[in-house]
C-alpha positions as CSV (number, residue, x, y, z in Angstrom):
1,X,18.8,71.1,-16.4
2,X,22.1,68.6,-16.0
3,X,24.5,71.5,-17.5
4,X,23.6,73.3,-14.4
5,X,25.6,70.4,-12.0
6,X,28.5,69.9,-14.2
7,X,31.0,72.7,-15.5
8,X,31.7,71.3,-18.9
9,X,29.3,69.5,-21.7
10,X,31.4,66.3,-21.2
11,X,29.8,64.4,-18.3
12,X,26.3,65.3,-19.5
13,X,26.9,64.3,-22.8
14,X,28.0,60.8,-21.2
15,X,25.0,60.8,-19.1
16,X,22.6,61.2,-21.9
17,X,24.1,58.5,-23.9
18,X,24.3,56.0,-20.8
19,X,21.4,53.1,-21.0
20,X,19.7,55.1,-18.0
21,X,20.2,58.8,-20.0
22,X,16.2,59.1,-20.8
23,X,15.9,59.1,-17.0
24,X,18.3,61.3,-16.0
25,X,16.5,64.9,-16.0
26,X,13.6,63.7,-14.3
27,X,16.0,62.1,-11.6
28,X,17.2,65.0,-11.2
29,X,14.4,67.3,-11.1
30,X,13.2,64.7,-8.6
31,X,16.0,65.2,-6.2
32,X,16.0,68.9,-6.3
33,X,12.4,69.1,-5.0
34,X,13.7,67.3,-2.5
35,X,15.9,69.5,-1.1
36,X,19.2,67.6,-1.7
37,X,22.0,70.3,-3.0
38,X,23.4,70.5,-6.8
39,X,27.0,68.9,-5.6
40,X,25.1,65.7,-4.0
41,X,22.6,65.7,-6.8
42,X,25.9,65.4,-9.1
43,X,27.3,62.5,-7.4
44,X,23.7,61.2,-7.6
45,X,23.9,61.0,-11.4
46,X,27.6,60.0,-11.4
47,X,26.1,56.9,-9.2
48,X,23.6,56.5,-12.2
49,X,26.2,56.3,-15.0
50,X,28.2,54.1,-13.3
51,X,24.7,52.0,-12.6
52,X,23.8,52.0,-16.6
53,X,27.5,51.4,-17.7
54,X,27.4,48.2,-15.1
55,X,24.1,47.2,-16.1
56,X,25.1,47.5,-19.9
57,X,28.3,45.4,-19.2
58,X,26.2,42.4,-18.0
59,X,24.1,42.9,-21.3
60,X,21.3,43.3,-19.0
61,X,18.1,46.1,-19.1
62,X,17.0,48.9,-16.5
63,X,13.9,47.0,-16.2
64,X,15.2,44.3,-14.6
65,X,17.0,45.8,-11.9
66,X,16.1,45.1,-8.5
67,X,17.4,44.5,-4.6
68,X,19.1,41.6,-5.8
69,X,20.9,43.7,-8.1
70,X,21.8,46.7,-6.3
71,X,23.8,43.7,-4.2
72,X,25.7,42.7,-7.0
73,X,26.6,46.5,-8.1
74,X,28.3,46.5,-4.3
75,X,30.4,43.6,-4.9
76,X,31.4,44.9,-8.4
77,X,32.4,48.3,-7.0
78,X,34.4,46.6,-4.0
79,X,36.1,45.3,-7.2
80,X,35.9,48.2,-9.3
81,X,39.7,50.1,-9.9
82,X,37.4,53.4,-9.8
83,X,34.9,55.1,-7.8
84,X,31.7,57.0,-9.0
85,X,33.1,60.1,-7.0
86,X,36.4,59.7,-8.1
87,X,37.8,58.2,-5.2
88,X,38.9,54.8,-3.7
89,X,36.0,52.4,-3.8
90,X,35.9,52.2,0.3
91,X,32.7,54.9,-0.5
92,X,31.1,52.4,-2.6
93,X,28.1,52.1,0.8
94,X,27.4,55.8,-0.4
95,X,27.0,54.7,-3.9
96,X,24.8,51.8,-3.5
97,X,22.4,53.7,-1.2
98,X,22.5,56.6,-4.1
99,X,21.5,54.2,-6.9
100,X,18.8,52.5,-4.6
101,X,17.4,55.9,-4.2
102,X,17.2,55.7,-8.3
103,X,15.4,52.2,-8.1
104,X,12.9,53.5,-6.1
105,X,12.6,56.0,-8.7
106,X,12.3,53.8,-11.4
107,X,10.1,51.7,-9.5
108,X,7.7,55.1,-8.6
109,X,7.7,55.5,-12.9
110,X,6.6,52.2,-13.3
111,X,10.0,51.3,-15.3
112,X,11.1,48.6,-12.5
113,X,8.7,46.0,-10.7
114,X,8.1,46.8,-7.2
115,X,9.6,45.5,-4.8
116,X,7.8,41.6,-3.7
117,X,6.7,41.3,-0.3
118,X,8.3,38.7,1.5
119,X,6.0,35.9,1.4
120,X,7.5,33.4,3.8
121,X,4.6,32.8,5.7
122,X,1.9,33.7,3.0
123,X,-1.2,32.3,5.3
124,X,0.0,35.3,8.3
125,X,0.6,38.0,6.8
126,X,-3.2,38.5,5.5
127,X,-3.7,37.7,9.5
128,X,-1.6,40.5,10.6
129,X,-3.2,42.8,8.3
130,X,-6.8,42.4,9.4
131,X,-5.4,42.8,12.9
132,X,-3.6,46.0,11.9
133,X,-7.4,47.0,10.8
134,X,-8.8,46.2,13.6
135,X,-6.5,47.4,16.1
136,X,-6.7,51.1,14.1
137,X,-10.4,51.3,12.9
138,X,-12.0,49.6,15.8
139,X,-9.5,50.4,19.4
140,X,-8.1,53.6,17.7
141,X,-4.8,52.3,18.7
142,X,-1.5,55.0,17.2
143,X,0.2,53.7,14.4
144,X,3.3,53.2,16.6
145,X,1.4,51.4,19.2
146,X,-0.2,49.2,16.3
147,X,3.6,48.6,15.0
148,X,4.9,47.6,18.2
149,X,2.6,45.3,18.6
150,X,2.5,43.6,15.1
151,X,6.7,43.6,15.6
152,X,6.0,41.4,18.6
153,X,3.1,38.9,17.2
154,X,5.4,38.5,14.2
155,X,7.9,37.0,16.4
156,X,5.4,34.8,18.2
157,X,3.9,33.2,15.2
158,X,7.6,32.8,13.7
159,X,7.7,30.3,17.1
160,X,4.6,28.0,16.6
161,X,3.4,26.4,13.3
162,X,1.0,29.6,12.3
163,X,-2.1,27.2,13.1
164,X,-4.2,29.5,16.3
165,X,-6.3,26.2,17.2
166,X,-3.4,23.9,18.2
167,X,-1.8,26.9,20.1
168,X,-1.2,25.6,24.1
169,X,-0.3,28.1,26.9
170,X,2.9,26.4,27.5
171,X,3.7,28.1,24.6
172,X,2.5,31.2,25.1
173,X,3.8,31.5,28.0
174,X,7.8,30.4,26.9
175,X,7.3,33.1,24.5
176,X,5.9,35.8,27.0
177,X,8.8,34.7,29.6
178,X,11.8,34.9,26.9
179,X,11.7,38.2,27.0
180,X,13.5,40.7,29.3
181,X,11.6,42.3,32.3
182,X,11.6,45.6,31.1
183,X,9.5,44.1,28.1
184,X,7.3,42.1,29.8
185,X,4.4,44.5,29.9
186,X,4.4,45.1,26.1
187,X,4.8,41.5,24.8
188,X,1.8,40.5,27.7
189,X,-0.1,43.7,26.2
190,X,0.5,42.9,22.1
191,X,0.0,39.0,22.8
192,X,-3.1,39.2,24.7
193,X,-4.8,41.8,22.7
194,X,-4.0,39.3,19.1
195,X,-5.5,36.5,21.2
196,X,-8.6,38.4,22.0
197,X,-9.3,40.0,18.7
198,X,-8.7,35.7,17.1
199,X,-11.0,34.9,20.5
200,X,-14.0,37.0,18.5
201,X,-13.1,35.6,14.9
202,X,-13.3,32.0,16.6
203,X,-9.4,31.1,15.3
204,X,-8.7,30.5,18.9
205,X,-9.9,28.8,22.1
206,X,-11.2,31.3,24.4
207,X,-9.6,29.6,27.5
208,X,-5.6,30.7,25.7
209,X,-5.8,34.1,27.3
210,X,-5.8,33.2,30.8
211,X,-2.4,31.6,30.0
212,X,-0.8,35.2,29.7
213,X,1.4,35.6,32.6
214,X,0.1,39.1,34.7
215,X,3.3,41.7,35.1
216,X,3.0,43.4,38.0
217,X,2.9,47.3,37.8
218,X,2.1,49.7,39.9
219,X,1.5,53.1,38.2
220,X,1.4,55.5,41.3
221,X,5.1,53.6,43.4
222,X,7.4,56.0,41.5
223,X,7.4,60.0,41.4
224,X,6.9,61.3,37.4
225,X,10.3,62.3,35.4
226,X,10.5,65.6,35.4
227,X,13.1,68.7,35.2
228,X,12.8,71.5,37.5
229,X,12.1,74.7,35.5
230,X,15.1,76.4,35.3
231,X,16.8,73.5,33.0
232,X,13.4,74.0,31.2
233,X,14.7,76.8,30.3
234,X,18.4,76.6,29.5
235,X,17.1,73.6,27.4
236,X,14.9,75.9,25.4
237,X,18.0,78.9,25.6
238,X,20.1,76.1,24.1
239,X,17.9,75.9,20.8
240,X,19.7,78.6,18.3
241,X,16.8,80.3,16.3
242,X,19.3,81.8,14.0
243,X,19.5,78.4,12.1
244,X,17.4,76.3,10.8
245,X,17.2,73.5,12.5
246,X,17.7,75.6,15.7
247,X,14.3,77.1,14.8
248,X,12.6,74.1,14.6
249,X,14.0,72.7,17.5
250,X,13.1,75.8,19.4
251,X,9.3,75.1,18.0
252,X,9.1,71.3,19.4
253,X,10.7,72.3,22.6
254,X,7.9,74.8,23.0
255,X,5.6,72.9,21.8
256,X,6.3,69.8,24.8
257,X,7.6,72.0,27.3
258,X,4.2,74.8,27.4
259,X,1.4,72.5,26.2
260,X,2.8,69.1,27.3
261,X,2.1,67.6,23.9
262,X,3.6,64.1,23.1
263,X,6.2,63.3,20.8
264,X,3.6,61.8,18.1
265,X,1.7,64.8,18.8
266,X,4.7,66.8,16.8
267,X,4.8,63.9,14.3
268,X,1.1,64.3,12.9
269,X,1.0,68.1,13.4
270,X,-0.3,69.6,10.0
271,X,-0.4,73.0,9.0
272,X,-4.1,72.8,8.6
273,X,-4.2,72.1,12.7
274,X,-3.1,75.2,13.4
275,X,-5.9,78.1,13.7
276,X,-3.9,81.7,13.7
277,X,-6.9,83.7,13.9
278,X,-8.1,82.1,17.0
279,X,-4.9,81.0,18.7
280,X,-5.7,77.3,18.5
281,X,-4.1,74.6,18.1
282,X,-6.0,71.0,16.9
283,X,-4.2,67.9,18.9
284,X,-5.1,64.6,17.6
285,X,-4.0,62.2,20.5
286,X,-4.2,58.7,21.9
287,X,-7.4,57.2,20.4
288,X,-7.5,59.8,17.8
289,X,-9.4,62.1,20.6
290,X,-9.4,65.6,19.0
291,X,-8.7,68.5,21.0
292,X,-7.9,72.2,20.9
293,X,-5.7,73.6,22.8
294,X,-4.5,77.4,23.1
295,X,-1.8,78.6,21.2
296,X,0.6,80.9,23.5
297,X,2.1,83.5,22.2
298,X,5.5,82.3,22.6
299,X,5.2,79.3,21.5
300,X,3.2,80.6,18.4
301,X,5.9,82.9,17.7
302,X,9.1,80.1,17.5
303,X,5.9,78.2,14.9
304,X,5.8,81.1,12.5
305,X,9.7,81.6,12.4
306,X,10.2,78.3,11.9
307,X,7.6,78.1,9.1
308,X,9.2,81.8,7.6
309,X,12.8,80.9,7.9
310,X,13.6,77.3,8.5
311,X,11.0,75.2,7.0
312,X,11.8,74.3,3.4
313,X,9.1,75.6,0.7
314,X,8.0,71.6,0.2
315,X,4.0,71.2,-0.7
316,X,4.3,68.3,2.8
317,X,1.6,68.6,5.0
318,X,3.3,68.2,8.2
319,X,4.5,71.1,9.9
320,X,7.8,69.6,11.3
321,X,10.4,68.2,8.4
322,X,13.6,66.6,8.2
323,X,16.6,68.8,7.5
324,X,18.6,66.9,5.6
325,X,17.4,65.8,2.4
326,X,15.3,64.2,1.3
327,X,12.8,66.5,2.8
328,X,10.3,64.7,4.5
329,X,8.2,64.4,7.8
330,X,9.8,62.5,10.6
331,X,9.7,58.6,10.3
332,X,8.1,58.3,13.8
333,X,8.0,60.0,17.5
334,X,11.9,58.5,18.1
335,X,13.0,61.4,16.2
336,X,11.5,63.7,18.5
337,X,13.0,62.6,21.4
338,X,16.4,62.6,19.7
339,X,16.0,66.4,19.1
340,X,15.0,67.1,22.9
341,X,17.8,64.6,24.2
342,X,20.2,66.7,22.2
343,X,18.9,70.1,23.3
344,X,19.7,68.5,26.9
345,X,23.1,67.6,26.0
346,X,23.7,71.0,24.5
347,X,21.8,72.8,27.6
348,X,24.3,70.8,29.8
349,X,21.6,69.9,32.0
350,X,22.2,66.4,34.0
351,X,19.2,64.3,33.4
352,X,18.3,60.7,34.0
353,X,15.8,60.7,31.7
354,X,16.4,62.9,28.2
355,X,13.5,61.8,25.9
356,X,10.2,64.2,24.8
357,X,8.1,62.7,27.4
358,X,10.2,64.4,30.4
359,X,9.3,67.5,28.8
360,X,5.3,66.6,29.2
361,X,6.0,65.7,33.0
362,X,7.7,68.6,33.5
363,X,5.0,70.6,31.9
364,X,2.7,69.1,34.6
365,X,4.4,69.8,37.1
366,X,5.2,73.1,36.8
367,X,1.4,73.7,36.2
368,X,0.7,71.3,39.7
369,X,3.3,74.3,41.6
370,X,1.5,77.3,40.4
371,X,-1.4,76.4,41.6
372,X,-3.7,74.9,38.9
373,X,-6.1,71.7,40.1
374,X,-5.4,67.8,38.7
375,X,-9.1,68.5,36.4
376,X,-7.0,71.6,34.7
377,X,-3.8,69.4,34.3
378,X,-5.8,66.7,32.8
379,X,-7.4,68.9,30.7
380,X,-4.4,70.0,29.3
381,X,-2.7,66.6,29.2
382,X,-5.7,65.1,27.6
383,X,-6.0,62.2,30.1
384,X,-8.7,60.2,29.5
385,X,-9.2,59.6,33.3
386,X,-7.9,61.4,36.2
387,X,-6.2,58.9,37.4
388,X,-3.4,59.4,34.5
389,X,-3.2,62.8,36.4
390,X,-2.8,61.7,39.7
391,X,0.4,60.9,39.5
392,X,1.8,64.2,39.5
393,X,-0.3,64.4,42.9
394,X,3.1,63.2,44.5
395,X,5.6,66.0,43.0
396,X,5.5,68.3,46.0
397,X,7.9,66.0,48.1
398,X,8.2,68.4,51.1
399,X,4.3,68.9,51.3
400,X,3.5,65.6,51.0
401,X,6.0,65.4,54.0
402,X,3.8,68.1,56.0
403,X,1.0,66.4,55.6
404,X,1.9,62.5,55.9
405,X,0.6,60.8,58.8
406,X,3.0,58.8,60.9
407,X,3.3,55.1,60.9
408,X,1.2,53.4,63.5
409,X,3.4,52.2,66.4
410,X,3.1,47.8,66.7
411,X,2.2,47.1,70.6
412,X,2.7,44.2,72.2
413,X,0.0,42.3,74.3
């Protein structure tokens, strides 16, 4: 298989002689199911015998490679008077990430240890396991949700000594109020539901929740972000189906624009949730609340091309993959909203607002104009209460004008 990445018998004759040669065709193999292309895949392996030949020097083994060492193999190629692609050694960042992509692959043989966890607060992190648990088993809380807030209590218990019963709310609140406004509501949100879920294990006092500042919000002051429908439009024209990531663009657009799905809705999207005989689509949302939804024709359509002509032939689950390789599903819903803030830029549409959710307001809306009632919206939306949908209530400005009544005039006595 390596005489098909190099022109001559040379380099693959070095390759298989190198301390890492037994390794190399699977490596290989590895990264072409992957998707990378045979020219990358051959500066992968030139990464690799550059790895072993460094490796050898030190009269050290494969098996003891790890983070530590993929460190040192940076310094020694700032050093190095060559560079694994032939080049000066200002590339070396490529080659370290390349020969950390072979260290997980080691690792994944079983050749190289696993990576430790870091362990510098060993009595937490079994904490912030159970509370991941919890949080996902018992609230049905997303995975990015569950993140977030794990992100923030990690920070909290870096603060205090790690022991729940001689937590005070001076304390709690310092760490609630260090944060930006904009972030208020999430740390108050993350910190009170960890002191709730320690409240029932009886790790904490139940009195330490009341000593979470309240942010005020209120959901229905502002009008929903939305884009009128023409820039809808000229954001889903600017998504080229003749390529493939054009065609899967064009999919997700669809996908948020017709059915108001949210950006984790695109992550988890398998090809399993997809009924073609029926026209149905199977939407796992907040709370892990399944729902079916119908399958336009349009949007059903851009699906199928994307799954014909622009979606690698990878045995992934997901319907929606990275491009470049590695092939794999996207990390989280961010990557979503980088797609549709790109289709904006490209659509040159002036928006304030340019990630995936302005597509679901839109979506709303334009269903509020043509005449469908909240109940439908909400349906649609999946809202657990109708509340959620009452905010797009307000998007008929000039209505809502006709029908407002005037201020009561203030007489004097």
């Amino acid at each position: 298989m390596l005489t098909s990445y190099f022109r001559v018998t040379y380099p693959v004759t070095r390759l298989r002689g190198a301390l890492a040669g037994r390794f190399v065709d699977g490596f290989a193999q590895h990264l072409d199911e992957a998707g990378f292309k045979p020219a990358t895949i051959r500066e992968y392996l030139r990464v690799v015998r550059h790895l072993s030949a460094w490796t050898e020097g030190r009269g050290d083994a494969l098996e003891n490679l790890d983070d530590g060492s993929m460190e040192a193999f940076g310094r020694h190629l700032r050093r190095c008077c060559r560079c694994v692609t032939g080049k000066k050694v200002r590339k070396n960042g490529h080659a370290v990430a390349r020969a950390r992509v072979f260290l997980t692959y080691l690792r994944e043989l079983g050749v190289v240890e696993s990576a430790r966890v870091d362990s510098r607060r060993p009595a937490e992190r079994p904490l912030l396991d159970a509370f991941r648990r919890f949080m996902f088993e018992h609230r049905g809380l997303a995975e990015s949700t569950t993140t977030m807030y794990l992100r923030i209590i990690a920070k909290f218990l870096d603060m205090t000594d790690g022991d729940s019963s001689r937590w005070n709310a001076g304390e709690i609140r310092a760490f609630v109020l260090g944060y930006p406004h904009r972030q208020l509501k999430n740390v108050a949100s993350a910190l009170r539901a960890f002191l709730r879920y320690l409240i029932a294990e009886g790790r904490c006092p139940a009195a330490l929740e009341g000593a979470i500042p309240k942010v005020a919000s209120w959901r229905l002051a502002t009008l929903p972000r939305y884009l009128p429908a023409s820039d809808v439009e000229r954001i889903i024209a600017a998504c080229d189906p003749s390529t493939p990531v054009g065609c899967r663009d064009r999919a997700i657009v669809l996908l948020l624009a017709r059915l108001g799905l949210r950006a984790g809705d695109i992550v988890g999207l398998g090809l399993a949730d997809i009924d073609w005989q029926e026209a149905h689509l199977l939407v796992s949302g907040k709370g892990r609340r399944e729902v079916r939804l119908p399958l336009p024709q349009e949007v059903g359509d851009a699906i199928m091309a994307y799954l014909e002509h622009g979606r690698p032939p990878v045995a992934i689950t997901q319907v929606f993959l990275r491009t470049p390789a590695p092939v794999r599903p996207f990390a989280d819903s961010s990557v979503v909203s980088g797609i549709v803030a790109r289709a904006i830029r490209r659509a040159g549409v002036t928006a304030r607002f340019r990630g995936a959710h302005v597509l679901r307001h839109s979506a709303a809306t334009q269903m509020l104009r043509q005449g469908a009632s909240l109940d439908q919206i909400g349906a649609v939306l999946r809202h657990a209460s109708i509340e959620s949908t009452a905010h797009y209530a307000k998007v008929d400005v000039a209505l809502l004008r006709m029908v407002a009544q005037p201020w009561p005039e203030v007489t004097s006595c």
